[in-house]
N, C-alpha and C positions, 0 to 999 in steps of 0.2 A: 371490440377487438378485431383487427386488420390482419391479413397475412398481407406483407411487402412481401412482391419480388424482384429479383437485382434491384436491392437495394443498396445505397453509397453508404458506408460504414466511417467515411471521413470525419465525421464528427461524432463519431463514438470510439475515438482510439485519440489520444493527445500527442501524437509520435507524428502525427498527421500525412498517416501512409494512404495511398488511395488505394481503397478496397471494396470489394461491392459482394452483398450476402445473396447466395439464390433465392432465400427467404427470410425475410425478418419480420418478428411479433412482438407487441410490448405488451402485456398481460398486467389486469386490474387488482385479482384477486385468485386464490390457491385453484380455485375449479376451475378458469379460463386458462390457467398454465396446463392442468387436465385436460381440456379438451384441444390444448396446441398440440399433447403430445400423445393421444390416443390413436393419433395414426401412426406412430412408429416412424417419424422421421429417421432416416438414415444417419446424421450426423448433429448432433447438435450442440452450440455453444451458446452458456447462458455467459453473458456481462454484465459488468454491471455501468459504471461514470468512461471505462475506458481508459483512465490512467495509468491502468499495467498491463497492457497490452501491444504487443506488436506482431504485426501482421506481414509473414511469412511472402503469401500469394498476393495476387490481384482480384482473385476471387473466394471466397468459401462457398464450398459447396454445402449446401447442408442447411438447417434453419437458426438463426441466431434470434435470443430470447431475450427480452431487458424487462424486469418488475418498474412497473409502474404505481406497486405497492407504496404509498408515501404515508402513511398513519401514524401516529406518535398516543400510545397511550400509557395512562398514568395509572400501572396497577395497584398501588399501594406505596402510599409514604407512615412514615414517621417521622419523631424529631429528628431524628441523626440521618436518614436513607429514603431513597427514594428509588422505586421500584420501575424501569421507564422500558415499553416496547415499542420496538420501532421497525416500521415498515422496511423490505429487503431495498428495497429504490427510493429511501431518504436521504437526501445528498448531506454526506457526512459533515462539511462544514456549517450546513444550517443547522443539525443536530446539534454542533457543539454551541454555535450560536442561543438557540431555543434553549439547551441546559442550562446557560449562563444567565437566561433573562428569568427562568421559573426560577433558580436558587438549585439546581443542581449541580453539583461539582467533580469535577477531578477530570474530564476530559478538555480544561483549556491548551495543555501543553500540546494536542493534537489538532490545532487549530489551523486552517487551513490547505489541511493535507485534502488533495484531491479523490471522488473516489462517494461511493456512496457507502450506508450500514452493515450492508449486506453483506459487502465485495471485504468489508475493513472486517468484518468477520471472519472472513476466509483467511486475508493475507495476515490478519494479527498486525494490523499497522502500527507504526509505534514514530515516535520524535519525542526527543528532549528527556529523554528517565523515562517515559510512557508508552503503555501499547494497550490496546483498545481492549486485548483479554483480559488486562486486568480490573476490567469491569465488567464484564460480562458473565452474565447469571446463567443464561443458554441460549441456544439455538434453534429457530425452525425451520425443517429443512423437508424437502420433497423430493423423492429419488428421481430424477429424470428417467432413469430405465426402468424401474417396477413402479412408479407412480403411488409407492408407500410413505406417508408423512412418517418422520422421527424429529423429536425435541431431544437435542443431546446437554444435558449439562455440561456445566464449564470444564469441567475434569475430563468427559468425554470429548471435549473439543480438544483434550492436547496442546495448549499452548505453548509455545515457545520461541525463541527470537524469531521472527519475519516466517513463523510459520506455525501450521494447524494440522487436527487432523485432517481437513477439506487439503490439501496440499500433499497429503501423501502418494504415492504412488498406487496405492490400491483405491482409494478414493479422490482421489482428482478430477475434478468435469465432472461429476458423477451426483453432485446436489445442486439445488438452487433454494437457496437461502431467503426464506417465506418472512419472517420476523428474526429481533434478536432482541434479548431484554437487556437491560443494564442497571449497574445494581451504582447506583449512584451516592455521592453524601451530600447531607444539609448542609455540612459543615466545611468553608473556605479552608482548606491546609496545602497550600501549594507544593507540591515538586520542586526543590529547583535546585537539588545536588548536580545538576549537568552544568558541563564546561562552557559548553556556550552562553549557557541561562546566565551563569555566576560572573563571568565576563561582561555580559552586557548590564547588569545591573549595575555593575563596577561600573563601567565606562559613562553609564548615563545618572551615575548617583542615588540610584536609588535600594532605599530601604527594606526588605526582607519584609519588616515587617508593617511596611504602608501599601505592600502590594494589592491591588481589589484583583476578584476575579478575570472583571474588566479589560484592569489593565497590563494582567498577566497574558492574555487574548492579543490585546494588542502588540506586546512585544514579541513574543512567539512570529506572530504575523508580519512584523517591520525584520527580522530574523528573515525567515524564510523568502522574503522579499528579495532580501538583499542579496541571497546565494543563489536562487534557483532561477530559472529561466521562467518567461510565463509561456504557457504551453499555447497561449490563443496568439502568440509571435513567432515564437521558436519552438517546434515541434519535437514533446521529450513525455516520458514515462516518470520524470523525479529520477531519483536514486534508482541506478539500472542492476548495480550489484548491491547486494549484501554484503555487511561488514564478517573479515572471515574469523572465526574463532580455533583459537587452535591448541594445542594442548603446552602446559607448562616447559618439559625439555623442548621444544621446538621455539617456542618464545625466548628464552633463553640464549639458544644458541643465535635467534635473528639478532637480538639486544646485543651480544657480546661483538657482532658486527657491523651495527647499525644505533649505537647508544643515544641515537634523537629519536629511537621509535619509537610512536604514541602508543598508549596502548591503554585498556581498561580491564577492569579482572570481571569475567565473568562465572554463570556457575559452574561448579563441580571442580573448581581450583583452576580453571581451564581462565585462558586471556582473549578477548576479542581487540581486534587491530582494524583500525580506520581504511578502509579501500580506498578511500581517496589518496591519502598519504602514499601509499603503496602503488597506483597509478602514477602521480605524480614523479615520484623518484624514475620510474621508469619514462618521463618526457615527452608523457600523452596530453596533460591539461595541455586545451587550447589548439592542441592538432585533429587534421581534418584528413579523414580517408571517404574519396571520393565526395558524396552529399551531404555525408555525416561525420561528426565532430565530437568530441571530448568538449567537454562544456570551459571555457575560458576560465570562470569563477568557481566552480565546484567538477572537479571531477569524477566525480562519482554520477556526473549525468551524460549520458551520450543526448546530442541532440541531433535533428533533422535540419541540415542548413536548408533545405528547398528544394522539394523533390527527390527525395532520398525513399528507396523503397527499404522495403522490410529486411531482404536480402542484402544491401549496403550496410545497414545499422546493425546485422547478424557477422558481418565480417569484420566491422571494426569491433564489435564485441570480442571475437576470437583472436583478433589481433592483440589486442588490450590482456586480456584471457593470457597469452600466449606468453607474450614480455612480463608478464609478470611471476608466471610459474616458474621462468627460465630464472629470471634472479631474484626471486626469494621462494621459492618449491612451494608456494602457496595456488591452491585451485580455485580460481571467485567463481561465485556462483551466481549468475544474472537470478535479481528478485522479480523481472519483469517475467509474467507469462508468454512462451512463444509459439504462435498458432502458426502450421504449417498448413 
């Protein structure tokens, strides 16, 4: 275990801001993350792959922490389930990989979403019908300021769309996430009520029920290809805002003005509505303020044309933000974390 200082953070943010940490530490195991932070560093930011992250400054002050934790183990199976703990710095697409080749199931739909175990803990990741909570059995977490472990079950995690309790405002920054289990099945039963899924199956002929796990991986993955940007060219976070949810009379009155809006029902009778749709109408896909741009094929990603600092891609956020409150009174809510 190393303390970096002024360290380049360039390749640990996919927005690919240049930024450099006063200190940075990768930590092996729960006691070495102890003894980084028994001196009461001033400021501290744990990461995790970087992929929701954008950086404010040119420098953080303070120490930035990354789990080096990569461990995969196999608490308990059955015929139906499988019991799996995974280190907090498991890069999440090898995980989902690794599940697929032991015969664990239900995490292909989140297949090559950026980001490590840990971090998809926090943010509740989700793609195609899926979010990462709805496997997860619990949490192990270590207080960054009282240096107190807690294991929160999944109840106590609070899940819900593109958010946890690690996400809330009393708790935010405030853990770093040691393990996380997941509660997996033996059994292949794919997801594939989403629009996209059902679309492309259509389109390339196939069968519901000749899907392998396999080859549900691989569609997911030619999917994802095909909309988002690769972050190791064009420098982007994925999806920047969240899709916004909003209550039935408001949906309503959008629809009676707007009768191509997309829209999905979600819970408590309330409707969630596509951001991107809602960028687009407003004549953002494809436009560019200053360094940074509205992604040509999905709008829902801002990207980095080339030397775009954090403060460029924070105004065309606002900008985006702005045109869209003004014509449809909706407020988006950037899912990307922003470090000032």
């Amino acid at each position: 275990m190393t303390i970096l200082k002024d360290y380049p953070l360039l390749r640990h943010n996919t927005f690919g801001i240049a930024c450099e940490a006063e200190r940075y530490a990768e930590y092996g195991s729960e006691e070495e993350l102890r003894q980084l932070l028994a001196e009461r560093p001033k400021r501290v930011l744990h990461i995790g792959g970087g992929s929701n992250l954008l950086f404010l400054k040119p420098r953080f002050e303070g120490l930035v922490l990354h789990s080096g934790i990569r461990t995969v183990e196999l608490l308990s199976e059955t015929e139906g389930e499988a019991l799996v703990r995974v280190g907090g710095g498991y890069v999440w697409d090898d995980l989902v990989s690794l599940a697929i080749s032991r015969g664990w199931h239900g995490l292909e739909n989140l297949s090559l979403i950026p980001g490590e175990a840990g971090a998809a803990a926090v943010q509740n990741i989700g793609a195609y019908g899926r979010e990462a909570g709805d496997f997860i059995e619990e949490v192990e977490g270590l207080s960054l300021e009282t240096l107190q472990s807690r294991t929160f079950s999944r109840s106590e995690c609070a899940y819900s769309y593109r958010s946890s309790l690690f996400k809330t405002p009393r708790e935010r920054g405030r853990w770093a996430v040691i393990r996380v289990t997941f509660r997996l099945s033996k059994r292949f039963a794919p997801r594939l009520d989403h629009g996209g899924l059902q679309r492309e199956l259509r389109l390339r002929g196939i069968a519901e029920a000749s899907l392998t796990p396999e080859g549900l991986r691989s569609l997911v993955i030619e999917i994802r290809r095909s909309k988002l940007p690769d972050a190791a060219v064009t420098g982007n976070a994925g999806s920047f805002f969240k899709n916004p949810v909003v209550g039935r009379a408001q949906f309503e009155r959008l629809r009676s003005e707007y009768p191509e809006l997309p829209h999905y029902e979600a819970e408590e009778g309330r409707v969630k509505l596509p951001a991107a749709w809602l960028i687009e109408q407003c004549g953002w896909k494809g436009r560019a303020l200053g360094k940074a741009a509205v992604h040509s094929r999905q709008a829902l990603v801002l990207v980095n044309l080339g030397g775009a600092t954090g403060e460029e891609v924070l105004a065309l956020c606002r900008a985006v933000q702005a045109d869209v409150s003004k014509r449809f009174g909706i407020a988006l809510e950037p899912e990307v974390n922003i470090i000032a």
